[in-house]
GUZA-560180 format. One record per residue (C-alpha): residue in three letters; x, y, z. Coordinates in nm, 2 decimals. Example, Ala and Ser with C-alpha at 12.3 -4.5 7.8 and 13.67 -1.06 7.14 Angstrom:
! residues 2
pt type->Ala X->1.23 Y->-0.45 Z->0.78
pt type->Ser X->1.37 Y->-0.11 Z->0.71
***
This chain:
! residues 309
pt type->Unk X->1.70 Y->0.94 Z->-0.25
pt type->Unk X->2.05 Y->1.00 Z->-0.37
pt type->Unk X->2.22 Y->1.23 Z->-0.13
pt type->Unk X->2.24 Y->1.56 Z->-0.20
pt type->Unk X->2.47 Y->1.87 Z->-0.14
pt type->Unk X->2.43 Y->2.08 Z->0.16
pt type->Unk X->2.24 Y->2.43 Z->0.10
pt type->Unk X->2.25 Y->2.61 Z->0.40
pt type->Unk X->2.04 Y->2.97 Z->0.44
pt type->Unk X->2.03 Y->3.25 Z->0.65
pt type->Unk X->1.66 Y->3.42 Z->0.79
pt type->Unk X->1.66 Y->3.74 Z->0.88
pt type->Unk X->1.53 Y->3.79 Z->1.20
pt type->Unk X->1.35 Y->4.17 Z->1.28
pt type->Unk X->1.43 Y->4.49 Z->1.09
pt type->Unk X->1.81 Y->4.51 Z->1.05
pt type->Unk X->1.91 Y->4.85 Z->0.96
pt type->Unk X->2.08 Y->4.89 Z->0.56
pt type->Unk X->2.41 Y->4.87 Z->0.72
pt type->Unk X->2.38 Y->4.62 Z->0.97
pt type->Unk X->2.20 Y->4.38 Z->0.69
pt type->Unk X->2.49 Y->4.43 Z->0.47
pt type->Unk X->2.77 Y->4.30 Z->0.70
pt type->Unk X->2.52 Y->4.04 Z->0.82
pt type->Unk X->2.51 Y->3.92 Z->0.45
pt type->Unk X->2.95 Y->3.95 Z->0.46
pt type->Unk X->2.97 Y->3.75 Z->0.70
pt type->Unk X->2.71 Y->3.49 Z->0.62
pt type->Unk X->2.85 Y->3.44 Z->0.27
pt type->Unk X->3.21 Y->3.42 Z->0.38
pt type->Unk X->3.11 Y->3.07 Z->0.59
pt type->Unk X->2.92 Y->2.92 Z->0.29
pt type->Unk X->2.57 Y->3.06 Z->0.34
pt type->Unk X->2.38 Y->3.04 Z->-0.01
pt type->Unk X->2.02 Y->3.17 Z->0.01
pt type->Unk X->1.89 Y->3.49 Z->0.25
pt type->Unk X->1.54 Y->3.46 Z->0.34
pt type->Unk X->1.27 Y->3.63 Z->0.60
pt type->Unk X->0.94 Y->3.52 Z->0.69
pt type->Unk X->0.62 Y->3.71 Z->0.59
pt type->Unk X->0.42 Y->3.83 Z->0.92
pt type->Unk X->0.19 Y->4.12 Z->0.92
pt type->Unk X->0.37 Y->4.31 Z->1.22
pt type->Unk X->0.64 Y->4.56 Z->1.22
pt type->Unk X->0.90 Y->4.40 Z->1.06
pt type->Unk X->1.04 Y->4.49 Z->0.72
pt type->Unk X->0.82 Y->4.35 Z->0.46
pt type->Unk X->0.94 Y->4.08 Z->0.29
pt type->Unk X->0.94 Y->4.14 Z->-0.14
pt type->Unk X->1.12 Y->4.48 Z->-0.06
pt type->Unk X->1.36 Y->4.34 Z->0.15
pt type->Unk X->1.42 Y->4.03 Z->-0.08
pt type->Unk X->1.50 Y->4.27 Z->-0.33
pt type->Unk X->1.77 Y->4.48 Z->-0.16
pt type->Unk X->1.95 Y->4.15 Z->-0.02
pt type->Unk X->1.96 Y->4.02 Z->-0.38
pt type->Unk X->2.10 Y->4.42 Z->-0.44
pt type->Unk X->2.38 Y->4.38 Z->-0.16
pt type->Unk X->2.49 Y->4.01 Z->-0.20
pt type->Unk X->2.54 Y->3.75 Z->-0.47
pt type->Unk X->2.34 Y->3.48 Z->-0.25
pt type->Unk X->2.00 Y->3.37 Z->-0.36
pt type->Unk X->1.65 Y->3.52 Z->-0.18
pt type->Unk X->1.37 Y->3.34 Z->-0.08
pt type->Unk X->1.10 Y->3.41 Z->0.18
pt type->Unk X->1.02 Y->3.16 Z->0.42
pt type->Unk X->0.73 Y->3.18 Z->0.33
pt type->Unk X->0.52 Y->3.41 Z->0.20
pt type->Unk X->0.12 Y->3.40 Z->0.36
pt type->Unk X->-0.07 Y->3.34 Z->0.04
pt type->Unk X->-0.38 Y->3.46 Z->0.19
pt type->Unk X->-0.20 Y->3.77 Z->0.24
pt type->Unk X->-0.19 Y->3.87 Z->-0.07
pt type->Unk X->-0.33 Y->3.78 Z->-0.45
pt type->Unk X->-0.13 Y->3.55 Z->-0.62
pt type->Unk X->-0.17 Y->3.75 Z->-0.92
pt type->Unk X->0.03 Y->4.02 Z->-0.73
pt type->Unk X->0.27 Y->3.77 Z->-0.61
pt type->Unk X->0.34 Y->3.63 Z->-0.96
pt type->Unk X->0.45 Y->3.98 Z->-1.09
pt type->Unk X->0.65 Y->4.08 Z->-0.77
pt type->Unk X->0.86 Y->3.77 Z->-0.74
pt type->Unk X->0.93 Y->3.79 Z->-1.12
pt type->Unk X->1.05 Y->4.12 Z->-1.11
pt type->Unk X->1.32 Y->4.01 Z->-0.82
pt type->Unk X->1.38 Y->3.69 Z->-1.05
pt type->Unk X->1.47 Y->3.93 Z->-1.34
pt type->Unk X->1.65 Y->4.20 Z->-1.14
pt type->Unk X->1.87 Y->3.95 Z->-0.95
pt type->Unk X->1.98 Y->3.74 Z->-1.27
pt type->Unk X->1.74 Y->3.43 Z->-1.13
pt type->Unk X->1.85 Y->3.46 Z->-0.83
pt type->Unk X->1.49 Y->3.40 Z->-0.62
pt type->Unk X->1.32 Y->3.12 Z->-0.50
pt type->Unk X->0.94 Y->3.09 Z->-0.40
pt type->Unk X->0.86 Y->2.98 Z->-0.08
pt type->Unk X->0.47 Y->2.96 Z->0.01
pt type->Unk X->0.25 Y->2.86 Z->0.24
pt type->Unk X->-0.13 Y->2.90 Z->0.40
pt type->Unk X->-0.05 Y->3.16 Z->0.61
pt type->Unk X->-0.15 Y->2.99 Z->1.00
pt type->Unk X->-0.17 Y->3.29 Z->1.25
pt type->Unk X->-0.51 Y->3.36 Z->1.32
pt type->Unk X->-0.41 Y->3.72 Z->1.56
pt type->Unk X->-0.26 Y->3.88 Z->1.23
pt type->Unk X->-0.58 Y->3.75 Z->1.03
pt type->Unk X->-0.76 Y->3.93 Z->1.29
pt type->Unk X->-0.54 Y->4.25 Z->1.30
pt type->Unk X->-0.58 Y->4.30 Z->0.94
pt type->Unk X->-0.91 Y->4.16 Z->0.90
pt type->Unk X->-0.90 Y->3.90 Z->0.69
pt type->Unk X->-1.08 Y->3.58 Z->0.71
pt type->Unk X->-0.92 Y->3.31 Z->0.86
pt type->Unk X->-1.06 Y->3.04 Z->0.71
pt type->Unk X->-1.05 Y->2.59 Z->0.78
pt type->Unk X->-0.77 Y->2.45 Z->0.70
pt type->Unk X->-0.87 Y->2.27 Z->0.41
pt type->Unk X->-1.00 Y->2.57 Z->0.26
pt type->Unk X->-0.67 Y->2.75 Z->0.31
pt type->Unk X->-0.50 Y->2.43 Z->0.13
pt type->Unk X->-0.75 Y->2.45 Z->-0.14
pt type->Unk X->-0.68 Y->2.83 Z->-0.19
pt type->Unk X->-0.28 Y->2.77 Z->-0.22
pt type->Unk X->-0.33 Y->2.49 Z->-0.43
pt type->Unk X->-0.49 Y->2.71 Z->-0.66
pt type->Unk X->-0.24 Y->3.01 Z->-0.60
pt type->Unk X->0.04 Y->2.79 Z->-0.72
pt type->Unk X->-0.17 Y->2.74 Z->-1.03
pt type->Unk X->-0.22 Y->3.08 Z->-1.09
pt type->Unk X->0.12 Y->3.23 Z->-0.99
pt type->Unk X->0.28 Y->2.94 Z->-1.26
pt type->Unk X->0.05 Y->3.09 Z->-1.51
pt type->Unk X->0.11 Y->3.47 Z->-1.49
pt type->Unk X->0.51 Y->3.35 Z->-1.50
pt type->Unk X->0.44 Y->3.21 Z->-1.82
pt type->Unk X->0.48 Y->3.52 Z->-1.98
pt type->Unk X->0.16 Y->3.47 Z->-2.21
pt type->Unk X->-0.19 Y->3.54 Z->-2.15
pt type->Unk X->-0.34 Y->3.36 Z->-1.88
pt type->Unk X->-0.69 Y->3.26 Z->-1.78
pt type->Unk X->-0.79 Y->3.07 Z->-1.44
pt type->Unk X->-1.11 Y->2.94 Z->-1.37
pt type->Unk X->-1.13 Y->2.80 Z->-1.01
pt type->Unk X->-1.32 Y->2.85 Z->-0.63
pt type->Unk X->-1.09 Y->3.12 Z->-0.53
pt type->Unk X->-0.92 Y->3.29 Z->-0.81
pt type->Unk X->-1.07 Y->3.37 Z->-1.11
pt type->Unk X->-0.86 Y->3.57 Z->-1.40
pt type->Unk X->-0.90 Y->3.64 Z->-1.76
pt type->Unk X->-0.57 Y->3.68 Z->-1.98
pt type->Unk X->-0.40 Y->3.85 Z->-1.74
pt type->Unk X->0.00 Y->3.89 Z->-1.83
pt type->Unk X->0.30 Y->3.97 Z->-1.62
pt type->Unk X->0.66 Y->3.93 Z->-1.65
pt type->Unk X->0.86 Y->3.63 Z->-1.76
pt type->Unk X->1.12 Y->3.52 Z->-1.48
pt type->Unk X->1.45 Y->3.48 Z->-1.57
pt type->Unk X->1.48 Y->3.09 Z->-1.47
pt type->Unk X->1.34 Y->2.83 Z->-1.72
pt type->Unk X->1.13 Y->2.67 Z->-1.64
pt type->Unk X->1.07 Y->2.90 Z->-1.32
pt type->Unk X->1.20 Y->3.01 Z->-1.01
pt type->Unk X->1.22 Y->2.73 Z->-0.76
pt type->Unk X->0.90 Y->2.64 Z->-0.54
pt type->Unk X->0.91 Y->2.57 Z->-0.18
pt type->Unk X->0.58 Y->2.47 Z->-0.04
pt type->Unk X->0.57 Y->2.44 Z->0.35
pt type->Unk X->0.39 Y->2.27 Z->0.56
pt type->Unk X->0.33 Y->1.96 Z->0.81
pt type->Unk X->-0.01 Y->1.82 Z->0.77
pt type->Unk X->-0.06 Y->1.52 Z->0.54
pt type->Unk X->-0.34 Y->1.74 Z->0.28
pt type->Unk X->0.03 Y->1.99 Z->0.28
pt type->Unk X->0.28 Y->1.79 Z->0.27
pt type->Unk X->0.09 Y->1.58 Z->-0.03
pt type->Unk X->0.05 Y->1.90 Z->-0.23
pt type->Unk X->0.40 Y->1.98 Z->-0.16
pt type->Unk X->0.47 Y->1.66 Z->-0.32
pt type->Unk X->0.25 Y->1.73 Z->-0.64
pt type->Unk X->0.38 Y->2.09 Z->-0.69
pt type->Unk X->0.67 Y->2.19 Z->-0.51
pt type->Unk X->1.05 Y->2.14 Z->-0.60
pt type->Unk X->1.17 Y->2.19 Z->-0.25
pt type->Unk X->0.94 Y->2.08 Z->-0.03
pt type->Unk X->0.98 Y->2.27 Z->0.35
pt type->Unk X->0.90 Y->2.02 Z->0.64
pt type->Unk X->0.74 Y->2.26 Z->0.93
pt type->Unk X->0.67 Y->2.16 Z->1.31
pt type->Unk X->0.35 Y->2.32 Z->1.30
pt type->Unk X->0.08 Y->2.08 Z->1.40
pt type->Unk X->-0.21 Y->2.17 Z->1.15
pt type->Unk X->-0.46 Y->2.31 Z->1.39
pt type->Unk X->-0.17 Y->2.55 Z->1.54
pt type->Unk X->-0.28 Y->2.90 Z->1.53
pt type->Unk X->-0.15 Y->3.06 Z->1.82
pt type->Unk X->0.25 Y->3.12 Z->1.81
pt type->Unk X->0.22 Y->3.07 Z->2.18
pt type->Unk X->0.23 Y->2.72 Z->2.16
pt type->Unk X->0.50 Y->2.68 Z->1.86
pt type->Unk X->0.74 Y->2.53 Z->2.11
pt type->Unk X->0.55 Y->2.23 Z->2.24
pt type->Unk X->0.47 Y->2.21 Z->1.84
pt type->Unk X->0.84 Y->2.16 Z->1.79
pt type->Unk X->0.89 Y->1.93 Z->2.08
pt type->Unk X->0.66 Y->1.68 Z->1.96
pt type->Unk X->0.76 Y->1.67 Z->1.58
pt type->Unk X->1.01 Y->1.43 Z->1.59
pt type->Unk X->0.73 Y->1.16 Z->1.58
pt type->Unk X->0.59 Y->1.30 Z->1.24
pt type->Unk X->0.89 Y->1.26 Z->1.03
pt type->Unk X->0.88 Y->0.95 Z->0.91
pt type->Unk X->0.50 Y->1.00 Z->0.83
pt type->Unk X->0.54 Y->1.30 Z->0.63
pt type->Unk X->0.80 Y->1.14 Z->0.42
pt type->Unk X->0.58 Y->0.89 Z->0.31
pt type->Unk X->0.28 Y->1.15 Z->0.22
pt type->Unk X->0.57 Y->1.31 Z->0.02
pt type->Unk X->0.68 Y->1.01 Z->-0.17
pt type->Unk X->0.30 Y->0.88 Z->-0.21
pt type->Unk X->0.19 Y->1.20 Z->-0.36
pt type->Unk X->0.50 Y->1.27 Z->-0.58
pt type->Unk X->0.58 Y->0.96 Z->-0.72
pt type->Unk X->0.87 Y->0.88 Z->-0.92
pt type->Unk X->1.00 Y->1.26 Z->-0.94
pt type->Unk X->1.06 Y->1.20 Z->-0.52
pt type->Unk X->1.42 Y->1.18 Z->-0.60
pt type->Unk X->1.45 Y->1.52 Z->-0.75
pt type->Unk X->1.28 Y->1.69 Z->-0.47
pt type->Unk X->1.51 Y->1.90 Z->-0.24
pt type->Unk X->1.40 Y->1.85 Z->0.15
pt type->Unk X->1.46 Y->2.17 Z->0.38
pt type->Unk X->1.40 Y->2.22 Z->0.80
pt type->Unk X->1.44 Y->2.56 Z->0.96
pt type->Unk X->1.60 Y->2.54 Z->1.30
pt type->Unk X->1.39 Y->2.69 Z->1.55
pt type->Unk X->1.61 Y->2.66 Z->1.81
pt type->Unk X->1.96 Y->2.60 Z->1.83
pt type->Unk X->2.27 Y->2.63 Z->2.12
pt type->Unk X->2.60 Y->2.54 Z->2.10
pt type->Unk X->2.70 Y->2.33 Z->2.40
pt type->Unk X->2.95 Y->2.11 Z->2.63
pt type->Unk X->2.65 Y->1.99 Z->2.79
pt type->Unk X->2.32 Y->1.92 Z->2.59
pt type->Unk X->2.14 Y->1.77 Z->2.90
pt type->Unk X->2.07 Y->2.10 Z->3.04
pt type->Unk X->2.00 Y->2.25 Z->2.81
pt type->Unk X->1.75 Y->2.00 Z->2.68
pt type->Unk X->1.64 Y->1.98 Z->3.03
pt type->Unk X->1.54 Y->2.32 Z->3.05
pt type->Unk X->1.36 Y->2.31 Z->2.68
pt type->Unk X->1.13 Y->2.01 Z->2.80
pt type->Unk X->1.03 Y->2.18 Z->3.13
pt type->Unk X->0.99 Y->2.51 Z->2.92
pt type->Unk X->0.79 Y->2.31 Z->2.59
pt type->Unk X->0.61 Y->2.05 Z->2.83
pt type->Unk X->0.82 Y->1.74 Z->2.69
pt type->Unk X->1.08 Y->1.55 Z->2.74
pt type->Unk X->1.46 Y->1.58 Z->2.68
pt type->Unk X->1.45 Y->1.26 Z->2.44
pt type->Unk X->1.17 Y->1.39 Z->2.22
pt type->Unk X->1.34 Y->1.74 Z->2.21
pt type->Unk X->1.66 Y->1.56 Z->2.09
pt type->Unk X->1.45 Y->1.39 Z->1.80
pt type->Unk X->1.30 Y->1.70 Z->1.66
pt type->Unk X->1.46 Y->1.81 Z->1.34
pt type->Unk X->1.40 Y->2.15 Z->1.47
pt type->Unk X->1.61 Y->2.19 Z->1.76
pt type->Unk X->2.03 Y->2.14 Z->1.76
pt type->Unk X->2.22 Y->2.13 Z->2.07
pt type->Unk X->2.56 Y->2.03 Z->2.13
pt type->Unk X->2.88 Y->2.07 Z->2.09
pt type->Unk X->3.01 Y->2.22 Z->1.74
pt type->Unk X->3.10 Y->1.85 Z->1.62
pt type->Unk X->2.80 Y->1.70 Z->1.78
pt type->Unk X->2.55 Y->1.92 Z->1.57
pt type->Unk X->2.75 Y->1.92 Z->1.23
pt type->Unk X->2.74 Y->1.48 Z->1.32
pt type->Unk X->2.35 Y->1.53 Z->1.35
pt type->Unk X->2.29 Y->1.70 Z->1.04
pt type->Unk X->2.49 Y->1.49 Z->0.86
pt type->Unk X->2.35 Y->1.19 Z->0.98
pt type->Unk X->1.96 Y->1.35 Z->0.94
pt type->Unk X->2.07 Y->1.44 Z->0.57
pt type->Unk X->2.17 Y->1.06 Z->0.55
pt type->Unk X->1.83 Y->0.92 Z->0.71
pt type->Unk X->1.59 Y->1.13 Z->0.57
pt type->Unk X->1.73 Y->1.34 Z->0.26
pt type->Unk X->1.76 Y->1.66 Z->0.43
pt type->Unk X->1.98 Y->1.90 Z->0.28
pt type->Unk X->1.89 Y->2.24 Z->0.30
pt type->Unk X->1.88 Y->2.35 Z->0.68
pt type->Unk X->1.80 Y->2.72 Z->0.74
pt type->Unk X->1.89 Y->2.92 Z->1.07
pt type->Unk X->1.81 Y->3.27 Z->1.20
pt type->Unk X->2.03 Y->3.55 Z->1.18
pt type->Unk X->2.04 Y->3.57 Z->1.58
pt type->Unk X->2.28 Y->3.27 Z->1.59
pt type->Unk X->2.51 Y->3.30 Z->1.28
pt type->Unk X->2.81 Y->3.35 Z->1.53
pt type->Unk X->2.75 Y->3.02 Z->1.70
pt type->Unk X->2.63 Y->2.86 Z->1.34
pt type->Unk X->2.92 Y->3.00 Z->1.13
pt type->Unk X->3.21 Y->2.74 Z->1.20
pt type->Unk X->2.97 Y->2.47 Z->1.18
pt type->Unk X->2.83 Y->2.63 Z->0.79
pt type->Unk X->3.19 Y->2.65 Z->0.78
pt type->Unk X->3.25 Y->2.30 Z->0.76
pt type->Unk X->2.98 Y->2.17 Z->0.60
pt type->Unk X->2.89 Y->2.35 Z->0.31
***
């Protein structure tokens, strides 16, 4: 894979107020942050389309969630609502989807949480229906989960359509990812994971997986690897003289081990230079380019955006 330029984006992280969101957006854009995104949970957190669409209002950077829950919602819906941003920002938005994997906000809003593969099975289909309502023409869908007759919605601005990420970690994910996707998002969540309780030991053990995933994308996509755009999200990252202790106190936290910690492409500790050496080095070893951070450590992630992008 020929090595691409860094993206670098910014998640939003709670419910900043309309001022405190706009001089987050300032000061993210001024160090070289492209793309503003927020995940999709069912709690009390802004929700995510709505606030897509006032970031793309306040800021010239592109919007993305990361990533919509399918399940939560009908792709139908989701076709028409991420047009409309895509033609009110000037093609500005990016799709990023996934299953949807925590099984308490299932149960809070009483949805079925369903096997894996049937959750796969149902995106894989969403995809295919979202691609066809953003086709501009009438659009019919016969499949196991979706079913629609001519239904029509608005034409996105971007030919031949906003940009899809498809996240995931599992080798039936990572493979449709390959088939479908143009960015395809490289999660530490083990497939069975449905409790958020244990998302750090996820992360911990990760770093083993890489290599492995990379070769369920390559198998599945074939010769259009190349153009595929690879993207982490850090889930944790601390800026550091001394990265011992703090990955000391991650492993006894995560029940792991400092070395495995270190090897996640999740986590980032070290000095400025140290980190801005290790993305560079994991954008050289594995094609990853676009690395996305949370809003809670733009002050420590700035210089090092800074620098990079």
């Amino acid at each position: 894979m020929g090595q691409r330029r860094f993206r670098f984006g910014i998640s939003f992280a709670g419910s900043p107020r309309r001022t405190e969101l706009k001089e987050l957006l300032a000061r993210a854009e001024d160090c070289g942050f492209s793309v503003a995104l927020t995940a999709d949970h069912l709690t009390e957190r802004h929700a995510v389309l709505p606030l897509l669409a006032v970031i793309a209002e306040m800021s010239s950077m592109r919007v993305s969630p990361m990533v919509l829950a399918n399940d939560y919602r009908h792709p139908v819906v989701t076709a028409r609502d991420t047009a409309t941003i895509d033609i009110l920002s000037g093609g500005r938005f990016e799709l990023g989807i996934g299953t949807g994997w925590i099984k308490d906000q299932y149960d809070a809003a009483g949805l079925s949480f369903d096997s894996p593969r049937v959750r796969v099975d149902r995106l894989e289909e969403a995809v295919a229906v979202i691609r066809g309502v953003w086709s501009g023409e009438p659009f019919t869908f016969e499949g196991d989960h979706y079913q629609v007759d001519r239904i029509r919605g608005p034409k996105p601005v971007q030919e031949p359509h906003p940009p899809i990420l498809i996240a995931g970690s599992g080798r039936r994910m990572m493979a449709l990812a390959g088939r479908e996707a143009d960015i395809v998002g490289i999660s530490p969540l083990r497939p069975s994971l449905v409790d958020v309780s244990e998302f750090g030991s996820s992360v911990a053990a990760s770093g083993d997986r890489i290599k492995t995933q990379l070769d369920w994308i390559r198998d599945a996509s074939g010769p259009r690897f190349d153009d595929l755009e690879l993207s982490v999200t850090i889930s944790h990252l601390k800026v550091t003289d001394d990265a011992d202790v703090e990955l000391g106190r991650l492993a006894s936290e995560w029940g792991s081990t400092p070395g495995d910690i270190a090897q996640s492409l999740h986590t980032l500790v070290g000095s400025r230079d140290q980190i801005g050496g290790v993305i560079e080095e994991r954008r050289e070893s594995f094609g990853i380019s676009y690395v996305i951070f949370s809003s809670l450590v733009l002050d420590d992630v700035s210089p090092i955006v800074a620098s990079l992008a």
